[in-house]
MDTraj code that builds the backbone (N, CA, C; nanometers):
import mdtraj as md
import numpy as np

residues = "UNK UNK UNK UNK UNK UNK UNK UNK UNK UNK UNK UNK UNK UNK UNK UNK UNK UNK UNK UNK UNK UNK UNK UNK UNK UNK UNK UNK UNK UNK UNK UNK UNK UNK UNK UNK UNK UNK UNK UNK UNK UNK UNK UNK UNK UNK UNK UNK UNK UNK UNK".split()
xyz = np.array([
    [11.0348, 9.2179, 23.6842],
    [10.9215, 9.2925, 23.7371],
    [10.8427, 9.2056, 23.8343],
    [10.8062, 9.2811, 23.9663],
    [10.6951, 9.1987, 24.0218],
    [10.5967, 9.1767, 23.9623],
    [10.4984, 9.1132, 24.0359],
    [10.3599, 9.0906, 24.0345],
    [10.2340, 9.2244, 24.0913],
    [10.1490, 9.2073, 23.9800],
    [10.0681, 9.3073, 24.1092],
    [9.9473, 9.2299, 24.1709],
    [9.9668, 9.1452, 24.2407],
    [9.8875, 9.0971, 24.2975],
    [9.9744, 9.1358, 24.4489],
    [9.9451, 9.1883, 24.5629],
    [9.9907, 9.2111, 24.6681],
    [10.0407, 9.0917, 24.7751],
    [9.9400, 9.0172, 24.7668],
    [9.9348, 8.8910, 24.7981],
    [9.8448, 8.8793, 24.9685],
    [9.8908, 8.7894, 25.0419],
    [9.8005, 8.8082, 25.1620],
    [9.7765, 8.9122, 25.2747],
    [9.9732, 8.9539, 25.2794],
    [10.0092, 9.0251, 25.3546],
    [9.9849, 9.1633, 25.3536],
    [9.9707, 9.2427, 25.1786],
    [9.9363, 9.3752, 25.1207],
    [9.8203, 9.3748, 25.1296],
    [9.7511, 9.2489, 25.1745],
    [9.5649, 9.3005, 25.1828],
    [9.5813, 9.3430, 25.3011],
    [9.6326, 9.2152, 25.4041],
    [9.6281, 9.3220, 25.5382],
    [9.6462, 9.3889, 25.5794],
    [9.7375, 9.4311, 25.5381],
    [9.7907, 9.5907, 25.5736],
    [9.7216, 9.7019, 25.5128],
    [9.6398, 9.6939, 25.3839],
    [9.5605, 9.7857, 25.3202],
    [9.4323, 9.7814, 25.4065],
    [9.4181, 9.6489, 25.4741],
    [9.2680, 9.6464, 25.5843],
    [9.2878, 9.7274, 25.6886],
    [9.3982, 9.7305, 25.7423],
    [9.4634, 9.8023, 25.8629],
    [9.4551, 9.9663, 25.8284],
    [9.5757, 9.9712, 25.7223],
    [9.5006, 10.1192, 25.7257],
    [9.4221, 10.1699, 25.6641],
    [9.2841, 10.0937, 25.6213],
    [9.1989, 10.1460, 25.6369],
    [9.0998, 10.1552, 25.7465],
    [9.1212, 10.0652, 25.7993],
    [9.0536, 10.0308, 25.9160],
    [9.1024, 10.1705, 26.0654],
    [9.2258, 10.2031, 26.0451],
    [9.2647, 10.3285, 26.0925],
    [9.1823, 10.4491, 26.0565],
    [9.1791, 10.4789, 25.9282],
    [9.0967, 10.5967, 25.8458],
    [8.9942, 10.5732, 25.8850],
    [8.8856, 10.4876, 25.8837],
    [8.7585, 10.5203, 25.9549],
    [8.7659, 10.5221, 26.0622],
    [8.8845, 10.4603, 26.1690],
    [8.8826, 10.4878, 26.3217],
    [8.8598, 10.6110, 26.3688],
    [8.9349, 10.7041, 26.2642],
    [9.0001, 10.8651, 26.3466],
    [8.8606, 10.9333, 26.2582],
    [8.8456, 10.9278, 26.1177],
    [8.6961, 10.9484, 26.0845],
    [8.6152, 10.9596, 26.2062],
    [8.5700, 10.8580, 26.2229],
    [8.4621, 10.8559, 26.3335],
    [8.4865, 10.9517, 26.4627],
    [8.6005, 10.8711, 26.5182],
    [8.6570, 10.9662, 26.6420],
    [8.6134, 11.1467, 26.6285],
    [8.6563, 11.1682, 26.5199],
    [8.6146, 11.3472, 26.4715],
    [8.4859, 11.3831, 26.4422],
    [8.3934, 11.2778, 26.3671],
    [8.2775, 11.2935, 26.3703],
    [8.2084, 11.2794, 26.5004],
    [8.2500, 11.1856, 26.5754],
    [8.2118, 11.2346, 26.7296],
    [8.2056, 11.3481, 26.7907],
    [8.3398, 11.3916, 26.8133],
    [8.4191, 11.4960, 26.8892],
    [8.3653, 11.6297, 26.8275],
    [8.3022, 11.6374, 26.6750],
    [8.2724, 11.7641, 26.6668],
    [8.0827, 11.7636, 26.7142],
    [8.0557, 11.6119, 26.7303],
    [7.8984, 11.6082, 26.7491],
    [7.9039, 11.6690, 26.8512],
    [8.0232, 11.6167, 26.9472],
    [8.0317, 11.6393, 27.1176],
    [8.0098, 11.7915, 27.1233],
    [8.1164, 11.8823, 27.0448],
    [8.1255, 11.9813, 27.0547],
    [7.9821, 12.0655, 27.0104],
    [7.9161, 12.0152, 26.9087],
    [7.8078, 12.0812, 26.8714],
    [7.7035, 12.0794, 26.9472],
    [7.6957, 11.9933, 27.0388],
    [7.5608, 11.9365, 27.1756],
    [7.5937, 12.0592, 27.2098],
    [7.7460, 12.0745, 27.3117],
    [7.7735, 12.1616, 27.4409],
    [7.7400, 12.2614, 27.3934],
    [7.7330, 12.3309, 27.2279],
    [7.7196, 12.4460, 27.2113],
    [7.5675, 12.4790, 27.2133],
    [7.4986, 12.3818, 27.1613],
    [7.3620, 12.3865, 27.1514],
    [7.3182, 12.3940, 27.2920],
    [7.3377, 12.3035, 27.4157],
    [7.3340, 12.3188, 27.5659],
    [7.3201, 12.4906, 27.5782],
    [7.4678, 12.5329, 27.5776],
    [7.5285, 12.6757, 27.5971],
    [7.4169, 12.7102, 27.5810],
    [7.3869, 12.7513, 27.4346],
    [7.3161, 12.8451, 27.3601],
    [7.1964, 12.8650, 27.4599],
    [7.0925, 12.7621, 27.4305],
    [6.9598, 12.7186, 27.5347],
    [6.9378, 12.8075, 27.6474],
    [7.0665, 12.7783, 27.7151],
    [7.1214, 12.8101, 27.8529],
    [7.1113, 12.9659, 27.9229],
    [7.1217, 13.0433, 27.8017],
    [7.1436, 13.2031, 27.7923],
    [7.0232, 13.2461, 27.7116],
    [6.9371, 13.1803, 27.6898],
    [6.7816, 13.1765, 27.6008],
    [6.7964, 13.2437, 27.4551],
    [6.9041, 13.1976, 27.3532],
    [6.9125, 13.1837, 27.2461],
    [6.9189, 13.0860, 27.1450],
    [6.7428, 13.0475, 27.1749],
    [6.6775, 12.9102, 27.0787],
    [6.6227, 13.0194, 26.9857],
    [6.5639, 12.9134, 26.8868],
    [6.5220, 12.9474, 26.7165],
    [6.3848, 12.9441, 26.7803],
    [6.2931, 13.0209, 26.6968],
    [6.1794, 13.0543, 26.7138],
    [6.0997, 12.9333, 26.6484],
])
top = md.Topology()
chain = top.add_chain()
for i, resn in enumerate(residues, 1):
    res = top.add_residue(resn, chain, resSeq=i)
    for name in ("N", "CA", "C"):
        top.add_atom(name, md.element.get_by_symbol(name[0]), res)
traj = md.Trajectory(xyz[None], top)
């Protein structure tokens, strides 16, 4: 049986992809902020603000 200790190389690679997962995280949390501005813009635009 192995070991479960991963050793140096299984950390890095567990840093990596995690370090991926919050990349594309973010990226989407952007991209839907982006999207939510332009809509809020839109909206404004055609004079359908909240009272």
């Amino acid at each position: 049986m192995g070991t479960t200790d991963p050793g140096p190389a299984g950390r890095g690679k567990w840093l990596r992809r995690f370090g991926w997962l919050l990349a594309i995280w973010l990226a989407s949390v952007g991209a839907l902020f982006a999207v939510a501005l332009v809509f809020r813009w839109l909206m404004r635009a055609v004079g359908l603000t909240a009272p």
